[in-house]
C-alpha positions in Angstrom: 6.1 16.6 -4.1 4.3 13.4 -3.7 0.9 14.5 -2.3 0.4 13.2 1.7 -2.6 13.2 4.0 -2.4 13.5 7.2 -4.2 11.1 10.3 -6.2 12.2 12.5 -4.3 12.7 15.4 -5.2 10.6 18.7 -7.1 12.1 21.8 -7.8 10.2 25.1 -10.6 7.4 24.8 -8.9 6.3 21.1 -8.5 3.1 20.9 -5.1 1.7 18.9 -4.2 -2.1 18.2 -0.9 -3.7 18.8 0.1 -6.5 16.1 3.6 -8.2 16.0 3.8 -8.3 11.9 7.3 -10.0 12.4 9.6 -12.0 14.2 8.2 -13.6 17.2 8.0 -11.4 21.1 7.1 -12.5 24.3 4.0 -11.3 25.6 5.3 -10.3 29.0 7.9 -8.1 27.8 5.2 -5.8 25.8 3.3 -5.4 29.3 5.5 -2.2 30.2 4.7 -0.6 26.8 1.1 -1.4 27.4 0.7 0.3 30.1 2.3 3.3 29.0 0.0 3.6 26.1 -2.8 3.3 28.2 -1.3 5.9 30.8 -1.7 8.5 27.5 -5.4 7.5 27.7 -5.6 4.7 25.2 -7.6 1.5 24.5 -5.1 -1.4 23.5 -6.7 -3.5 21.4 -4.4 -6.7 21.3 -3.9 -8.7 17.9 -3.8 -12.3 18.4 0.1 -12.5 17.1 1.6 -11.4 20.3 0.8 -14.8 21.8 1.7 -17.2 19.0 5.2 -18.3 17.5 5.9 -19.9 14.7 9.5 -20.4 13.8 11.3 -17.4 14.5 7.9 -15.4 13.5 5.3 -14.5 15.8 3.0 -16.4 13.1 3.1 -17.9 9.6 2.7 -15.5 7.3 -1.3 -16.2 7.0 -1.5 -15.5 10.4 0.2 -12.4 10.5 -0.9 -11.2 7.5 -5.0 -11.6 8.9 -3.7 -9.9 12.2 -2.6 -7.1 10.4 -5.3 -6.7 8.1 -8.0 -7.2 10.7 -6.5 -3.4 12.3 -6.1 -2.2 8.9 -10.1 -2.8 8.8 -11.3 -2.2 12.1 -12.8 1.7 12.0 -12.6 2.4 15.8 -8.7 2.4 15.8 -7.0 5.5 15.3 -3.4 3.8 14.9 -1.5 0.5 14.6 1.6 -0.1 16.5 4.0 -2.7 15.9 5.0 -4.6 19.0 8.8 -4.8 17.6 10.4 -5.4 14.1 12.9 -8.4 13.2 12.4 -10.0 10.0 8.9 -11.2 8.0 6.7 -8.1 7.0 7.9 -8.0 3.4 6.4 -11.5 3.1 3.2 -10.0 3.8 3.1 -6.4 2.1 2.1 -7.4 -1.4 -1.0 -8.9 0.3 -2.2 -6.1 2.6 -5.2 -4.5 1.2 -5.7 -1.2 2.7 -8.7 -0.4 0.9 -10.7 -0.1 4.3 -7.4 1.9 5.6 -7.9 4.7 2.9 -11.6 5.0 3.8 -10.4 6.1 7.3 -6.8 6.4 7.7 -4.9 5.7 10.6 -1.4 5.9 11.9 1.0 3.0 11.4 4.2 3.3 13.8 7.1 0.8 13.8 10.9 0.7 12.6 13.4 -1.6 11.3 11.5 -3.9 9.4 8.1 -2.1 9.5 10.3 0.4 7.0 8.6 -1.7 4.0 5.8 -1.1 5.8 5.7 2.7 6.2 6.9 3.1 2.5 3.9 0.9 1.4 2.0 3.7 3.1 3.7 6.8 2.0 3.0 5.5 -1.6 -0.7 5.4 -0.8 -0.1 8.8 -0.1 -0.5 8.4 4.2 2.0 9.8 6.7 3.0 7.3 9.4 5.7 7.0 12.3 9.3 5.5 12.1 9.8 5.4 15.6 9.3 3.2 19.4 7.9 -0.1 19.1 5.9 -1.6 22.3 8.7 -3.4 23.2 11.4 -0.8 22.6 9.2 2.1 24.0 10.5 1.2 27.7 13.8 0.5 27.5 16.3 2.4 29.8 17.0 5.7 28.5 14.0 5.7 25.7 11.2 8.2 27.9 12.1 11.0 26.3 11.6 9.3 22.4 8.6 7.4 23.5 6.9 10.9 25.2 8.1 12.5 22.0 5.9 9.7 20.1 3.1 10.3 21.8 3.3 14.2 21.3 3.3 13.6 17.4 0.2 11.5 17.7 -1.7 13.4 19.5 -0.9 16.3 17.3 1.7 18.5 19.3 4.5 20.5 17.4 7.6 18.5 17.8 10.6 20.3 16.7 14.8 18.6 16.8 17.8 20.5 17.7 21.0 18.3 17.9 24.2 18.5 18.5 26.5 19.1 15.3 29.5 16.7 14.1 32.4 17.5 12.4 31.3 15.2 9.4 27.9 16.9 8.6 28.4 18.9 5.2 26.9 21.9 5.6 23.4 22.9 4.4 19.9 23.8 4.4 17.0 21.6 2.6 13.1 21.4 2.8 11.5 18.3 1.3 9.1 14.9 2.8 11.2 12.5 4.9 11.6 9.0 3.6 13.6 5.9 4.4 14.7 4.0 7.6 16.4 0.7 8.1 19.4 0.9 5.5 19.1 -3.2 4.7 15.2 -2.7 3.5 15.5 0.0 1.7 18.4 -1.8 -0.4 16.0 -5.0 -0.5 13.0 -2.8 -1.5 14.6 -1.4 -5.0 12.8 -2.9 -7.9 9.7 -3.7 -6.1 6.3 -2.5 -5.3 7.1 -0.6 -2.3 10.4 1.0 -3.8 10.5 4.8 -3.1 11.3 7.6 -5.8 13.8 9.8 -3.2 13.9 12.7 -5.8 13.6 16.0 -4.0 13.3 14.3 -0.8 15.3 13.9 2.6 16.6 10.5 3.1 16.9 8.8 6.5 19.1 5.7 6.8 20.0 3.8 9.6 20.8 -0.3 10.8 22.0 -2.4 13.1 24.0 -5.9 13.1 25.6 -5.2 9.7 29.0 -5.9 8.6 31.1 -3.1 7.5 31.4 -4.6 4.3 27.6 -5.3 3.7 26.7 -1.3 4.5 29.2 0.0 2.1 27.2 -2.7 -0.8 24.2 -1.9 0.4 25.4 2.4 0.1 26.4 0.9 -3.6 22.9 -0.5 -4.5 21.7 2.8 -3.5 24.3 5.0 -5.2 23.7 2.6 -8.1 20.0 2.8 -8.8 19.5 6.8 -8.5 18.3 7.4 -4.7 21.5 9.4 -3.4 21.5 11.4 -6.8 18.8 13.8 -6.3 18.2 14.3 -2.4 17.2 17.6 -0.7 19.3 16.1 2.4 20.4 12.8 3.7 19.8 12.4 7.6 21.9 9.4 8.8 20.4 8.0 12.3 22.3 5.4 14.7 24.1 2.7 13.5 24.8 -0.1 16.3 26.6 -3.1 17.1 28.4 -2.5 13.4 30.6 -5.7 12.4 34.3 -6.1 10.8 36.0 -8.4 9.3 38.3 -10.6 11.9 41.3 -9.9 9.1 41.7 -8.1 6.5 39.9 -5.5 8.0 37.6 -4.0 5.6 39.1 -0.4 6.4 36.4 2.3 6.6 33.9 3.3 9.5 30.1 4.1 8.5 30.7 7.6 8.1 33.9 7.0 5.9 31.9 4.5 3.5 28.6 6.7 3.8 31.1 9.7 2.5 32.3 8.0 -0.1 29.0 7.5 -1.5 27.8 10.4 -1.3 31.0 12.9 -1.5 30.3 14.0 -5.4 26.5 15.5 -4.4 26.2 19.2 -2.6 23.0 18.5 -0.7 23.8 18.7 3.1 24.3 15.5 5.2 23.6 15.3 8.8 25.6 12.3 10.7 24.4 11.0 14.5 20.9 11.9 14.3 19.6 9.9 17.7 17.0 7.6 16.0 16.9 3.6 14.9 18.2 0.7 17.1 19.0 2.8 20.1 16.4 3.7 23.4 16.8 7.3 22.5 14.6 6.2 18.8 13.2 9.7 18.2 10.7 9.2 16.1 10.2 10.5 12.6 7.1 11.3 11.0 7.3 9.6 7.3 6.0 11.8 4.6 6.2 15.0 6.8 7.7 17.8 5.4 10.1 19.3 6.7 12.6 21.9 7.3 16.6 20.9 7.7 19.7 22.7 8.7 22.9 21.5 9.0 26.5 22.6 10.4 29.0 21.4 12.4 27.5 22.8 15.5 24.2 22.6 15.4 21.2 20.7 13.6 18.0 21.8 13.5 14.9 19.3 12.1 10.9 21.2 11.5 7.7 19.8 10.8 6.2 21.8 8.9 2.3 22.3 9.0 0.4 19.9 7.5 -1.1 21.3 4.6 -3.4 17.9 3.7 -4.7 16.8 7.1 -7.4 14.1 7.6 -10.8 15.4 10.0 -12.2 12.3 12.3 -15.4 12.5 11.7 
């Protein structure tokens, strides 16, 4: 098990900064998210990227790149929160230096493609948060993942029972969840931030993708070792999925995603509510955890944290 440290966990009067590491967001459309934040009994500290555009990012990639590593190295934060995701952080992780980070660690919470961002930190050996962005935090229909968000922040036991399908494979698994957005962790093999899934449970999820594209990117995956030694494999939302106008390609998600995983025993958990969806529960990255799986029922535990981080 790769060795993980814990946060500290937030208390009222923290303050936490708000960067947008990515594509570009208007300011005004944060404001809702803000004020939640500061309804837990937060101090927002805004980075200068939630007001600038440059292209389709919310900054070149100097820009961004200082935003982020002026939270990374300012002490009174006690997390960083991405104000959404779209496309530009991996032009930025090689350059991060989160010396200052590992002297007092912080959370990190974002999705999609803060996913390079969250594996760069489990390799440091940090937990962080796949889970609500500002800007996703107040959609309709996402108070209950957003509430559930701030509960694992501030340290409160957060515990998942779901609904079963009829495609789960049946199971029980312990292990430290890793993963997110299916597309990065495809573009991520091979690189500095590439994770070693032996032992552990893999969450996957995407949005926007042809049916096509998934089942190569399920192939890359299947190809380079990550779905032959799970613990479990928990497959979040996939939305607004793609086919071909004719031929069709042939297969739904959970058909290809079967597929590629139909020769390994490990259990399987399809429709877990989290990734491009309001309901985005969030998952703690590096957690370990406890899974069960049937048809009826699925039941996701944090465990304790064995290696947890003491603001001092």
């Amino acid at each position: 098990m790769t060795p993980i440290i814990t946060p500290p966990y937030l208390k009222p009067g923290d303050s936490i900064g708000i960067i947008a590491p990515a594509s570009v967001v208007q300011y005004q459309d944060l404001l809702p998210g803000i004020k939640i934040l500061q309804d837990w009994g937060l101090n927002v500290v805004e980075g200068f990227t939630l007001k600038t555009s440059h292209n389709q990012f919310a900054a070149t990639d100097q820009e961004r790149l200082q935003d982020f590593q002026t939270m990374l190295d300012n002490e009174s934060l006690s997390a960083i929160i991405a104000a959404r995701g779209g496309y530009g952080c991996s032009r930025i992780v090689d350059e991060l230096d989160f010396s200052s980070f590992i002297k007092k660690p912080k959370w990190i919470v974002g999705f999609s493609d803060l996913t390079v961002i969250l594996s760069r930190t489990f390799l440091l050996g940090y937990q962080s948060v796949h889970g609500p962005m500002v800007k996703s935090m107040t959609l309709d229909g996402a108070e209950n993942a957003a509430d559930t968000l701030r509960k694992i922040l501030f340290g409160e036991a957060v515990h998942y029972k779901i609904e079963g399908s009829e495609q789960n494979r049946n199971g029980t698994a312990q292990g430290q969840v890793v993963g997110g957005n299916l597309c990065l962790l495809a573009h991520m093999i091979g690189t500095g931030t590439d994770i070693d899934t032996k032992g552990k449970i893999l969450f996957i999820e995407d949005v926007n993708e042809y049916l096509y594209n998934l089942d190569r990117m399920m192939i890359q995956l299947k190809r380079s070792g990550k779905l032959s030694h799970l613990a479990g494999l928990v497959i979040g939302q996939f939305t607004d999925v793609k086919d071909n106008a004719a031929p069709a390609f042939g297969k739904n998600i959970e058909e290809i995603i079967h597929e590629h995983v139909a020769e390994f025993s490990y259990p399987v958990c399809y429709n877990f509510p989290a990734g491009h969806v309001a309901d985005n529960q969030p998952l703690v990255i590096g957690a370990e955890v406890s899974l069960e799986v049937s048809a009826e029922i699925v039941s996701l535990n944090f465990l304790p944290d064995v290696n947890h981080a003491v603001q001092i």
